[in-house]
N, C-alpha and C positions, 0 to 999 in steps of 0.2 A: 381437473381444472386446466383451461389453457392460459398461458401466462405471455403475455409480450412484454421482452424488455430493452431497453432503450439506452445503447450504450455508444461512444464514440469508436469505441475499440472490442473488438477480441483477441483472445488471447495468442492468434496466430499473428496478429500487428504486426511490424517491424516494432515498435513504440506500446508496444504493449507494456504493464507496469503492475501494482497492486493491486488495482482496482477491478483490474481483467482477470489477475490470478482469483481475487474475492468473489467475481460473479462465476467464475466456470465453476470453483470449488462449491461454492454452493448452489447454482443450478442442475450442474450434472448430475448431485444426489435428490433433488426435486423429480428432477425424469426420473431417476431409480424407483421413486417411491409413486410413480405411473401417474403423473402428470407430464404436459404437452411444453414444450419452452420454447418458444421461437424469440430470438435474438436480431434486431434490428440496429446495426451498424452501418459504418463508413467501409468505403472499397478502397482497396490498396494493391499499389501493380503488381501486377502475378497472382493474385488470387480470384476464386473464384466469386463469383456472384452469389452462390447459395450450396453451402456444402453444410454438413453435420459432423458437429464438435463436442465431443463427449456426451451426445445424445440428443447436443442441442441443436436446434434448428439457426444455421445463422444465415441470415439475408444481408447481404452489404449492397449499398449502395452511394453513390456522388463522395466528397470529400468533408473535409472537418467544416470549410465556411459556409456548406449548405446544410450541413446536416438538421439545423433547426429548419430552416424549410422542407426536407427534405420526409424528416419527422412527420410535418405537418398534412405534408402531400402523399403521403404513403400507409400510414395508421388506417384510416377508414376503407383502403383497398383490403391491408391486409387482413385488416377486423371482416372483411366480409368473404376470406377465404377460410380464416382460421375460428372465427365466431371467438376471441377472447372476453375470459370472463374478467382479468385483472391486467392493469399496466403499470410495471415495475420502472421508475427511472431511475439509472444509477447517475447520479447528477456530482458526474467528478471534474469536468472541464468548463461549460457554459449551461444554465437551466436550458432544458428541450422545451419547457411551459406547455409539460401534456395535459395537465388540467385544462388550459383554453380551450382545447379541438378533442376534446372527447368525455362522454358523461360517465365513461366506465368506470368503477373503482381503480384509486390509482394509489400506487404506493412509494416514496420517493425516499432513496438511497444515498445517503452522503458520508464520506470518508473524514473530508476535514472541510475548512475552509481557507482560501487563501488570504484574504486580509489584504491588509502590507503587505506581508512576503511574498506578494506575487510581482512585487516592484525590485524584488530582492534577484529574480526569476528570468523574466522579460523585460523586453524595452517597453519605454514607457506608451507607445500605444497599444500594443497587445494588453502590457500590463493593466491599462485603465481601463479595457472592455472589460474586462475579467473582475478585476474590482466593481466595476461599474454594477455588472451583471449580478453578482450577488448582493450589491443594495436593493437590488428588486427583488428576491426570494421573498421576504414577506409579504409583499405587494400580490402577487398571484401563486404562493401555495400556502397561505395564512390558515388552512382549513386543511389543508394537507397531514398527513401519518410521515412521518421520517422514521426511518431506521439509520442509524447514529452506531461506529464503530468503538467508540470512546468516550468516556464521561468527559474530555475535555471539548470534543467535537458537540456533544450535549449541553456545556453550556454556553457556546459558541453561538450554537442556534437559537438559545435559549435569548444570549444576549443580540440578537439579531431580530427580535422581535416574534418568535415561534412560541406558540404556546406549549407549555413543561408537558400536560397530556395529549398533545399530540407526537411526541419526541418517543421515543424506545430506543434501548441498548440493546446491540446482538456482538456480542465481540465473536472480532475474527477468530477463525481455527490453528489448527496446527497442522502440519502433515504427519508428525509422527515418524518415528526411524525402524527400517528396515529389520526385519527380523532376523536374519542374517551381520549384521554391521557388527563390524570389531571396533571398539572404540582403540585408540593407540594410547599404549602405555605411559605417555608422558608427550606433552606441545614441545610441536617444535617452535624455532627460533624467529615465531613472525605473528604480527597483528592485520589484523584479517578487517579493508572496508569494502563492504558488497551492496552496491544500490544499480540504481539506470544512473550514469552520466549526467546530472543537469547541475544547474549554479544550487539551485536551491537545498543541493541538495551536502552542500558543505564540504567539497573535496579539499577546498583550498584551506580548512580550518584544521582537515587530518594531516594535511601534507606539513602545514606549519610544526603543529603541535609533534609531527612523527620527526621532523627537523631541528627543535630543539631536543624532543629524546634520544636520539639516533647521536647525538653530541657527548654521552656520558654511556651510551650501550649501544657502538657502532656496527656490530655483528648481527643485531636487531634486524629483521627484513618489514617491509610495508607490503602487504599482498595486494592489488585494487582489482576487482571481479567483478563484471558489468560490461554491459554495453550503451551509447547512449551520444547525445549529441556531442558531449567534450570530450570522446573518446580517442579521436583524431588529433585531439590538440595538446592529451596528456603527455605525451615525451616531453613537449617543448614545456611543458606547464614544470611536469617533473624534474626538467634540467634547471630551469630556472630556480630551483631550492636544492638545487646540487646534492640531489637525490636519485641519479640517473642509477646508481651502483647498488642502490639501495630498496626502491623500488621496482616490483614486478605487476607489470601489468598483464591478467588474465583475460580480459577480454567476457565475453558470455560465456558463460560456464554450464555444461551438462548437471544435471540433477545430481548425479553418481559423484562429481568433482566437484560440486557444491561441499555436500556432506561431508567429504574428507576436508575444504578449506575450513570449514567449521569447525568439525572435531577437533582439529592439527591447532588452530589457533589459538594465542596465549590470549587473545577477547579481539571482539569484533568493535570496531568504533564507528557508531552511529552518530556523523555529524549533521544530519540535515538541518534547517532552519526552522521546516516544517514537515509536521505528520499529521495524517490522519489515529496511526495504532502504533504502527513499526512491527511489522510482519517476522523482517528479518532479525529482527532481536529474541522472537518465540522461538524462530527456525535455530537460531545459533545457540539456546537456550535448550535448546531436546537433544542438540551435538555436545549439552555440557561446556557449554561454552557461553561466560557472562557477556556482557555489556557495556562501554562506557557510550554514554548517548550524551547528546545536547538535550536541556533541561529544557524541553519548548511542548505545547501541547502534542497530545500522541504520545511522543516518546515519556513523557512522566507518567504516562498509565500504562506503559508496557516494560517501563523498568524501574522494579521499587529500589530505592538509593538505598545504597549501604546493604542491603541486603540482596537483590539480583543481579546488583551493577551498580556503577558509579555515573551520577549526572555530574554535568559542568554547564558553566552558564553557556550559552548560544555565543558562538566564535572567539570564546577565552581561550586559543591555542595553548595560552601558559599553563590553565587548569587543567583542558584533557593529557598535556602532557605529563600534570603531578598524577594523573589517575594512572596513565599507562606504567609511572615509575611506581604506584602501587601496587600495579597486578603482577608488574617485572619482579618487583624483588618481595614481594611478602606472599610466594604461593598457596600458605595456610590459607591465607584470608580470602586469596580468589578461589582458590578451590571449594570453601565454603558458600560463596558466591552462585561459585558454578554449579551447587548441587541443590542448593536453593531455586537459582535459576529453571531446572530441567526439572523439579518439582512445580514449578508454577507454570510451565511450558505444558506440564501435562494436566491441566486444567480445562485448557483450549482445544474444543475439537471440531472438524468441519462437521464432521456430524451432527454434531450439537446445534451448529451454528444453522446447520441446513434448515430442519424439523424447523428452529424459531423463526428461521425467516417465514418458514410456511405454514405457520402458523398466525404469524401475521396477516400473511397473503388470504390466509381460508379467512379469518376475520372479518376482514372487507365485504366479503357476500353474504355471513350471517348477520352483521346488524344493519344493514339495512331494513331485514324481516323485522328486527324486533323493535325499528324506532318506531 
């Protein structure tokens, strides 16, 4: 089967994010299993035009505000080099609307949806295309297949006007730990937050909440691990909660120095406003390492309360801080957590998730025979 898919990013981005980690993870085991993947993205300075990424064919081209034109003006070239039987969009930034310009079987991919939060995110004219743009998804993919990473993302579309049988769940994978990896005898002295840089993604709700904890367990460290647009502006952010002595900021972190932040950590604090799953709550959950998340769609299906992790409501600083003073002083209880956690971490595998998405994909070209 040849497969085009339709993405703003690869994973070699500058801005690359979950979405990019989701499609290589499971395209590259699609190739393994001797199918064709050509990747149709945006270009970015310094790279090339057309190289191969874990097997997959990536073609880049123009920029993010062309790229729906760009979609539009390129598909039928490359359908006439590549002969695609199936067109996958991952539709994480604005719809591509591959259903307009093409009769081929097509299957649409979405993480989450913005809503509001994306007012929460951008200035209010990006903000309002964006919004804008997904009032129209029922409009022209009302007959469309989704693949949906989370029952909340499911009923999002659902309440979006998508019909329930055209929706399907495929949850994300895991990566799974090293066969080698020493787990360390006991956490050190620090709570671990690891995203991309953005507003939405709740720094200033950990910084808060780590500012009243840091008040009564001043020895406590805040790790932050990422890269990302407010990365630049983190010192001054960080000084400004006079948290400069207390805070370390890692920057993007090697896969190798990931795992050890994870393991080492006494819990990862996932504050974003919004998720599609929360990737990194599985990842921090295989290093034995629970959870406290913002209670908002995504993360309430990738951390069961009280039992993998603690939710708090979306930017109650005051709450994620009585959760960190639970994992600080009752280790019975997070430890229990954490082994909870790294059981239900191993539930998720990119494996798994690969086969279903391709299984989807094969789908597509058997019923058409049988309607």
């Amino acid at each position: 089967m040849n497969v085009l898919v339709l993405n703003y990013r690869d994973r070699m981005h500058p801005e690359s994010g979950g979405a990019e980690k989701h499609l290589h993870s499971i395209f590259s085991r699609i190739v393994k299993l001797g199918h064709s993947v050509v990747l149709l993205t945006t270009h970015f300075k310094g790279a090339k035009h057309f190289e191969i990424i874990d097997g997959i064919q990536v073609v880049r081209y123009g920029s993010d505000l062309f790229f729906q034109w760009n979609c539009f003006k390129l598909i039928k070239k490359l359908d006439q080099q590549y002969n695609f039987d199936v067109i996958y969009e991952d539709l994480n930034k604005l719809p591509l609307f591959s259903p307009l310009y093409t009769k081929k079987p097509h299957l649409i991919q979405i993480h989450h949806l913005w809503k509001s939060s994306i007012f929460l995110e951008a200035k209010f004219p990006v903000a309002f295309v964006v919004w804008f743009f997904e009032r129209l998804i029922p409009l022209f993919y009302r007959k469309s297949p989704f693949l949906v990473v989370s029952p909340s993302t499911q009923k999002e579309l659902e309440a979006l006007g998508i019909a329930p049988k055209n929706i399907h769940l495929v949850y994300n994978g895991a990566n799974g730990i090293p066969q080698n990896f020493e787990f360390p005898a006991q956490k050190e002295n620090y709570f671990l937050w690891l995203s991309r840089l953005h507003r939405y993604k709740g720094i200033h709700t950990a910084l808060e909440a780590f500012q009243i904890f840091s008040k009564k367990h001043p020895k406590v460290k805040l790790r932050i691990a990422g890269s990302g647009p407010l990365l630049s502006k983190m010192p001054t952010i960080i000084q400004k909660y006079g948290l400069s002595d207390k805070v370390s900021l890692e920057g993007f972190v090697s896969k190798e120095k990931k795992a050890s932040l994870f393991a080492n950590a006494i819990g990862l604090l996932q504050t974003s406003y919004k998720e599609g799953w929360g990737l990194t709550v599985i990842e921090a959950a295989e290093y034995k390492t629970a959870t406290i998340a913002s209670a908002v769609p995504g993360l309430q299906d990738s951390v069961i309360d009280q039992k993998t992790g603690l939710l708090f409501p979306m930017k109650n600083a005051k709450l994620c801080a009585e959760a960190m003073e639970v994992f600080y002083t009752n280790p019975k209880f997070r430890v229990q957590l954490e082994n909870n956690a790294q059981k239900h971490a191993a539930s998720f595998t990119w494996d798994k998730a690969a086969k279903e998405t391709l299984k989807h994909l094969e789908s597509l070209l058997i019923e058409p025979l049988n309607s």
